[in-house]
C-alpha positions as CSV (number, residue, x, y, z in Angstrom):
1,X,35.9,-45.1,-37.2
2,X,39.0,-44.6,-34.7
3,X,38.0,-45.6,-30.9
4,X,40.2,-44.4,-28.1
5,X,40.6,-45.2,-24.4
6,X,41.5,-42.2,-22.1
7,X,43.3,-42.4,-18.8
8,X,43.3,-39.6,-15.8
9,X,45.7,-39.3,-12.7
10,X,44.3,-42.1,-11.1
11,X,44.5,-44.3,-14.0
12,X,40.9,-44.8,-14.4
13,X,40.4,-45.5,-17.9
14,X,37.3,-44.2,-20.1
15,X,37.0,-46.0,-23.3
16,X,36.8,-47.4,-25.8
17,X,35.3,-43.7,-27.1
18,X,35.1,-41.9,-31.1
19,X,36.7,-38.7,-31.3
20,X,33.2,-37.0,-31.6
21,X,32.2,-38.5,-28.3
22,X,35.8,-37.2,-26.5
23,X,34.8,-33.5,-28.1
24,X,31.4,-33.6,-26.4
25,X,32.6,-34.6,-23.3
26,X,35.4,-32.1,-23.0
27,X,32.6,-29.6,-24.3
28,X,31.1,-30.1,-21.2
29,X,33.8,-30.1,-18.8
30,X,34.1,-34.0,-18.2
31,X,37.4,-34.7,-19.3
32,X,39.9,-31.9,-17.3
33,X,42.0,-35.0,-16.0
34,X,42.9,-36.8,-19.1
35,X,46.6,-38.0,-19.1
36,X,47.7,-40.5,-21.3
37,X,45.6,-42.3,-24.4
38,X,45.6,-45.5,-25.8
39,X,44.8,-46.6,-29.6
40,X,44.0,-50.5,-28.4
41,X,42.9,-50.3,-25.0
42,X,46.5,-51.6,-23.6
43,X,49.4,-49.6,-24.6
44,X,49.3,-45.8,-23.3
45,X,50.9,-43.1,-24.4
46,X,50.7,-39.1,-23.3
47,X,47.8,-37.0,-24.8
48,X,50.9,-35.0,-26.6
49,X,51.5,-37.9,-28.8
50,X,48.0,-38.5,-30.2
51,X,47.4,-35.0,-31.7
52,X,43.8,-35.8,-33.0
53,X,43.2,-36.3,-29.0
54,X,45.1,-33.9,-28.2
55,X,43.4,-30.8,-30.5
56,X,39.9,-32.3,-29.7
57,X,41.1,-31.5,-25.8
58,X,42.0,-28.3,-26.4
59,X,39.9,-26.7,-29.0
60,X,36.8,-27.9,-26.5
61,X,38.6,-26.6,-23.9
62,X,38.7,-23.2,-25.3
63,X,35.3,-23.2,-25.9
64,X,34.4,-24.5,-22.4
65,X,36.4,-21.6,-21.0
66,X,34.3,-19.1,-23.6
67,X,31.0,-20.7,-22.5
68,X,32.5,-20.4,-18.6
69,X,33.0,-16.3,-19.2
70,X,30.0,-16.2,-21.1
71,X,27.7,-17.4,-18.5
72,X,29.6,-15.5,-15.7
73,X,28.8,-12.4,-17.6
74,X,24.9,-13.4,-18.2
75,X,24.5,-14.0,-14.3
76,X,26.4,-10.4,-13.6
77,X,24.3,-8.7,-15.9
78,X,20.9,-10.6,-14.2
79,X,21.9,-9.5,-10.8
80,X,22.8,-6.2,-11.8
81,X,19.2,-5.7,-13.4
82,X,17.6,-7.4,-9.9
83,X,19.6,-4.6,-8.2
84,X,18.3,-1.9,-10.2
85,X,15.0,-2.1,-10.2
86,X,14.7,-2.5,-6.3
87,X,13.9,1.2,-6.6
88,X,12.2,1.2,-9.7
89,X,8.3,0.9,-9.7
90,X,6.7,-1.8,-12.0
91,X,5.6,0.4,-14.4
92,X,8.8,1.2,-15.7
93,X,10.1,-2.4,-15.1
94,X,7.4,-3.6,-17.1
95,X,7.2,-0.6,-19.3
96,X,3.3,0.2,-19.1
97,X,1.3,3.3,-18.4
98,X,0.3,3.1,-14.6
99,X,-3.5,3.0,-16.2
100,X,-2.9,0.1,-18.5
101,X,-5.5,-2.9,-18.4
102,X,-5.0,-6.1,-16.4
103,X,-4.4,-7.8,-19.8
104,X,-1.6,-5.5,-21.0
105,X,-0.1,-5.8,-17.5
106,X,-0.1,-9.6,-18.1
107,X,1.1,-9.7,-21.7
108,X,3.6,-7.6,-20.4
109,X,5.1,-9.6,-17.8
110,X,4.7,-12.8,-20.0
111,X,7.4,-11.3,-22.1
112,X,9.5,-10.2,-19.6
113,X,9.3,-13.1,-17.3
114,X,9.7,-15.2,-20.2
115,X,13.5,-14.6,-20.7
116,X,14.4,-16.0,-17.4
117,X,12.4,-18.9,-17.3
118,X,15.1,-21.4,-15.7
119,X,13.6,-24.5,-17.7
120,X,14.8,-22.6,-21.0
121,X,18.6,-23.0,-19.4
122,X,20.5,-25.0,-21.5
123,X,21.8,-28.5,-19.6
124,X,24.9,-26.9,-19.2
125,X,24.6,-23.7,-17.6
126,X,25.9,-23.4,-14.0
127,X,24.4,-23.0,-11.0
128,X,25.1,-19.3,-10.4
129,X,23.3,-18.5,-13.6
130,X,20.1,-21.2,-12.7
131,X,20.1,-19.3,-9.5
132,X,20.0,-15.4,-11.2
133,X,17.4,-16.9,-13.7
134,X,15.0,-17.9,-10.4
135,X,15.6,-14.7,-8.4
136,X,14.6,-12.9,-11.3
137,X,11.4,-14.9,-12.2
138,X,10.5,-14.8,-8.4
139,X,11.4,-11.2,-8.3
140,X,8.7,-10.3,-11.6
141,X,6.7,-13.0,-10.6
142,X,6.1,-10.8,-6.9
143,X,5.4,-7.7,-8.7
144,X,2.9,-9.3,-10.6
145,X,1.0,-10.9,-7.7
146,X,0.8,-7.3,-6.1
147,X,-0.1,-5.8,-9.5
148,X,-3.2,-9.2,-9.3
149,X,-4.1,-7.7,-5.5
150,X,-4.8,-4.0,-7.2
151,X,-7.3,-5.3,-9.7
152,X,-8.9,-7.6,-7.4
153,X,-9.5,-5.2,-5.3
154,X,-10.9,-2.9,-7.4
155,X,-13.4,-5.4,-9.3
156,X,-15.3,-8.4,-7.2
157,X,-14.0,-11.8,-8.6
158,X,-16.9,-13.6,-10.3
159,X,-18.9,-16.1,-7.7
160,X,-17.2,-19.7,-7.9
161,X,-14.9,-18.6,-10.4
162,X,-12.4,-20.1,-8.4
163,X,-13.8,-23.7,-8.9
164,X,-14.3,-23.9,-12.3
165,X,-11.3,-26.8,-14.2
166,X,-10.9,-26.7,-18.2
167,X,-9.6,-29.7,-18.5
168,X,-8.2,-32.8,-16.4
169,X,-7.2,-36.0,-17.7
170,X,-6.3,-38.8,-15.5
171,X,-5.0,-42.6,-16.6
172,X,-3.0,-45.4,-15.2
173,X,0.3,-45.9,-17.6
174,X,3.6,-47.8,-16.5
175,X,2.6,-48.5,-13.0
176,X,2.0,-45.3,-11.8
177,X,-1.0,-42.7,-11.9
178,X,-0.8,-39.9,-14.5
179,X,-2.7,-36.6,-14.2
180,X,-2.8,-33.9,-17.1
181,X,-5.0,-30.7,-16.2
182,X,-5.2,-27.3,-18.0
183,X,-6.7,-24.7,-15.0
184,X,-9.0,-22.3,-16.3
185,X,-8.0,-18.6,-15.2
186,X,-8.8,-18.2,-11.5
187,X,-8.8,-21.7,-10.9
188,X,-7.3,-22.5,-7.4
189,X,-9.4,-25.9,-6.7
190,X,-6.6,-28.3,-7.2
191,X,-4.5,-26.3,-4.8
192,X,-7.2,-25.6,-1.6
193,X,-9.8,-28.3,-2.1
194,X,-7.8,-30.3,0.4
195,X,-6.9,-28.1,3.6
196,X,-4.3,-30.9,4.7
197,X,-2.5,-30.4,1.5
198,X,-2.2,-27.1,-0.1
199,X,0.0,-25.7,-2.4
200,X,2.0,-24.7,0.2
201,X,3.2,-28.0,0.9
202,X,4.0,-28.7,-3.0
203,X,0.4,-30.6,-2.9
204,X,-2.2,-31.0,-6.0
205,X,-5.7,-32.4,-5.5
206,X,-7.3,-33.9,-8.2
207,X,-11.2,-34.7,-8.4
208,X,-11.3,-38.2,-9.3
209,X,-12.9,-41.3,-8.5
210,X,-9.9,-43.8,-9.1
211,X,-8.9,-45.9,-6.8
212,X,-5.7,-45.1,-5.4
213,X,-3.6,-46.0,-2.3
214,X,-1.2,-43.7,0.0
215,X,2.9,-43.6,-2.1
216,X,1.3,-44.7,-5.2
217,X,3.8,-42.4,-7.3
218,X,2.3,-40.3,-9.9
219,X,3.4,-38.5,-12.8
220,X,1.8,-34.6,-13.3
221,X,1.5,-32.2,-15.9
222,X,-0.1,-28.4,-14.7
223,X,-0.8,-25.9,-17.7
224,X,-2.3,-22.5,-16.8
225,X,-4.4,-21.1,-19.3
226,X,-3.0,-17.9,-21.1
227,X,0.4,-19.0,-19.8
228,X,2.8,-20.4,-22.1
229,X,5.2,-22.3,-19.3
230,X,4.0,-25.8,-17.6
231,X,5.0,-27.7,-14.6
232,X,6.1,-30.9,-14.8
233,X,6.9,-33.3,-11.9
234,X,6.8,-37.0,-10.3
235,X,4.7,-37.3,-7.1
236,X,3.3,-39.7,-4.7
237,X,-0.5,-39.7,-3.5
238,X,-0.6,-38.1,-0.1
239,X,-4.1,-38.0,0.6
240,X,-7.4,-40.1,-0.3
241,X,-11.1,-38.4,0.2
242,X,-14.5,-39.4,-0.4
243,X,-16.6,-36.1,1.1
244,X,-17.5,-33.9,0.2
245,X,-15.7,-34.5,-3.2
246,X,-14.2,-37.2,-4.0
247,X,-10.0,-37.0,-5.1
248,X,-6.7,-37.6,-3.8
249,X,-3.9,-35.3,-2.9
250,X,-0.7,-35.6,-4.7
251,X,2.9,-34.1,-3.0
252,X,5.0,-32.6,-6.0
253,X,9.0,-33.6,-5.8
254,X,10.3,-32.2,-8.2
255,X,9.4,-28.4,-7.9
256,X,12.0,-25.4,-7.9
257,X,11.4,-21.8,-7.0
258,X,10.7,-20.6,-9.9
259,X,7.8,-23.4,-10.0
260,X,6.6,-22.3,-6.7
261,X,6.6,-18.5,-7.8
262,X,4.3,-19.6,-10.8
263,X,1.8,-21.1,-8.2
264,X,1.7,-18.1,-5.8
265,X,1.1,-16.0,-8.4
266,X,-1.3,-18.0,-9.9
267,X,-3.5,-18.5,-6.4
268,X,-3.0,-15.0,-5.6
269,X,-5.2,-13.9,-9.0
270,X,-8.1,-15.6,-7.1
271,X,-7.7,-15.0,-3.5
272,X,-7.0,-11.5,-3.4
């Protein structure tokens, strides 16, 4: 195998590197600056005389530019959708009859929602188009919350639904605290049980005994059930209680909007 050392502008020299790895980094846009190349790590010579180098550069150049247009045209098309269904109602966003059931309202903005899930970007999709993927999961996730309100309203919530956990798993591993937990539908606990730390301020409480101190950092998995999408995060323990149940308060670092839509939505189901 041929290695190559690559040199920019300011004669900072990447290297020694295969071909395959020089076509993945031009791929993604990390080698726009490369000036002369060198065979042994010594002599240089400009890319034009190494034509292996020199094709790799701008064959993955041409597809960075494709990807670039690409995207740009994804993101137009989002934001032209978010425009047009400002004055649309959520039946014919979601496409359901305005009787449909709570559970074809929610299959139906699972699928939907489900295409702009930002976590399903690939590593290399720009910001603009990260940024049209939240708006629109916020946007649908909204819609849903008020759709949530409507039934609520029209049908009591089951007493102490709203307390009830399928699942939570908590271990020591690597030096930090680790929390798995599954919420049953209309679970809000972990989000209210401690009125210091809600959701609102990115906070979890988990029901534990463990003995835990304040910036012990923690690692945290939150599945919904019937929900396909998790959130995952690092943390550090906020909060410690004893009474009247015994836990500690987590602050999540790592969430985005689109996270924080997921949460709303999911507290709102129970509250309203």
């Amino acid at each position: 195998m041929s290695f190559f050392w690559l040199a920019d502008s300011d004669a900072r020299v990447l290297g020694p590197v295969s071909i395959e790895v020089v076509r993945d980094l031009a791929l993604r846009g990390k080698l726009n600056d490369v000036r002369a190349v060198s065979k042994d790590g010594k002599t240089f010579v400009p890319v034009r005389e190494v034509p292996e180098i020199q094709q790799a550069l701008q064959v993955t150049q041409a597809n960075t530019d494709e990807l670039a247009h690409a995207q740009a045209d994804a993101t137009k098309q989002i934001r032209d959708w978010l425009t047009s269904i400002r004055s649309r109602s959520s039946e014919e966003v979601f496409r359901v009859p305005q009787n449909a059931s709570r559970e074809a309202w929610r299959a139906a903005f699972f699928s939907l929602v489900y295409r702009y899930v930002p976590g399903r970007l690939p590593p290399e999709a720009t910001p603009e188009l990260r940024l049209a993927c939240e708006d629109a999961f916020l946007a649908l996730s909204e819609r849903m919350v008020d759709i949530e309100r409507q039934f609520r309203a029209s049908k009591p919530a089951a007493a102490n639904s709203a307390f009830q956990t399928t699942s939570l798993q908590v271990r020591w591993r690597g030096g930090m605290i680790h929390v798995r937990i599954i919420l049953a539908r209309g679970d809000i606990q972990p989000f209210m049980a401690d009125p210091d730390n809600t959701w609102k301020q990115d906070c979890l409480f988990v029901s534990s005994t463990e003995k835990l101190m304040v910036n012990t950092p923690a690692d945290i998995t939150i599945g919904f059930e019937g929900h396909v999408t998790q959130i995952h995060s690092s943390g550090r323990v906020v909060g410690l209680r004893s009474h009247p149940a015994a836990g500690f308060s987590v602050k999540l670092l790592d969430l985005g909007e689109a996270q924080r839509a997921m949460v709303r939505t999911w507290v709102a189901r129970s509250m309203t």
